[in-house]
C-alpha positions, 0 to 999 in steps of 0.5 A: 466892330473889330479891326479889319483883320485885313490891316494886319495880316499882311504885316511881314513877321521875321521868323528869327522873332517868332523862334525868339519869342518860343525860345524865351518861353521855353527857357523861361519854363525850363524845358531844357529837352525842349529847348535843345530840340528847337534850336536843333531843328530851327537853327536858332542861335543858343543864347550864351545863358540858356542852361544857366542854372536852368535845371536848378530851377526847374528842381526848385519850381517842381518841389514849391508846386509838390508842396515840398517847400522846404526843399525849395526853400534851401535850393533856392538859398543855394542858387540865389543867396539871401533873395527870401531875405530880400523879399518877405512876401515870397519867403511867407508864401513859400513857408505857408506851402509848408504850414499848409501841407501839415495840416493836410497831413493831419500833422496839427501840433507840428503845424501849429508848432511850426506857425508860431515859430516860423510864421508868427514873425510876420504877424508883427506886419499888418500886411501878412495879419488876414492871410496868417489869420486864414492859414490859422483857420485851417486848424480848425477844421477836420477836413481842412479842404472843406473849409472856406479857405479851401483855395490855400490848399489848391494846386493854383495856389501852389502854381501861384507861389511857384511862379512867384519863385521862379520869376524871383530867381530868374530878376535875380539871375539878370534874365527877364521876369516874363517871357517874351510872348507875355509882355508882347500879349500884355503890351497889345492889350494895353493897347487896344484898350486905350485905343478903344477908350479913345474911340469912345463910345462909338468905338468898337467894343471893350478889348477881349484878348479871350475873344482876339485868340478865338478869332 
């Protein structure tokens, strides 16, 4: 059986923490519209960095989920210089967004011309060898959407990368990686699964957050 929800439902949560906990996701997201709106109508203090660069982001976040990597490519060196440098695996995926938006464009010489210049340096590192490998498969198909490395060219797959990007430059900018409402979620998990391992096997069954946010 699950906890009581007696134990915790009346347990006094401030407002100024909830309005807190909004805030920092929508600034984390870049709903600048949305941010202003909500400390109007709350009369939430402004946070002294809350517009800092955000439209810059949200510019760079929504041309890496177009699949204009490019385009993310030389904002984000605008924004936050050198950080692609400072972190290879970023800078591959988003290069891979660009590969792979070619080969959708049914642009295979461009494509293959771009792999061996701009992702072939990588393939000297083991790690990046197997996801290089797929990239290259996708040449030969016809319709690259029905091949078995079809996800590559998904909208998760870019949502994924964007993500990415976007928590890269907000640790660069000095803000937090996750908003505020993700590592009270992920800390509550972490938890209640220990809480169950040390109940055993007469505890209550494994955690489901799922579950918890259906209840």
């Amino acid at each position: 059986m699950d906890l009581d929800p007696r134990q915790y439902e009346n347990v006094a949560i401030n407002d100024n923490d909830i309005h807190s906990i909004v805030l920092s996701y929508l600034i984390h997201n870049c709903y600048k519209e949305s941010v202003e709106s909500f400390i109007t109508s709350t009369g939430t203090k402004q946070p002294a960095d809350y517009l800092e660069d955000m439209d810059k982001r949200k510019k760079i976040f929504h041309f890496a989920l177009e699949g204009n990597a490019l385009k993310a490519i030389e904002l984000t060196e605008q924004l936050a210089q050198d950080i692609l440098e400072k972190n290879k695996d970023l800078q591959f995926d988003l290069l891979s967004l660009h590969f792979v938006e070619l080969v959708c464009s049914r642009k295979c010489t461009e494509a293959l011309e771009f792999a061996q210049t701009k992702l072939g340096p990588f393939g000297k590192e083991p790690k990046y060898m197997e996801k290089l490998e797929d990239f290259m498969a996708l040449l030969a198909y016809k319709e690259p959407e029905k091949s078995p490395m079809f996800h590559l060219l998904s909208l998760e797959y870019r949502q994924q990368v964007a993500d990415s990007l976007n928590r890269a430059i907000l640790a660069h900018l000095n803000l937090p990686r996750y908003t505020a409402m993700e590592r009270l979620i992920q800390q509550a998990t972490v938890v209640r699964q220990c809480l169950n391992q040390e109940a055993g096997k007469d505890g209550p069954p494994p955690f489901s957050l799922k579950d918890f946010l259906k209840s």
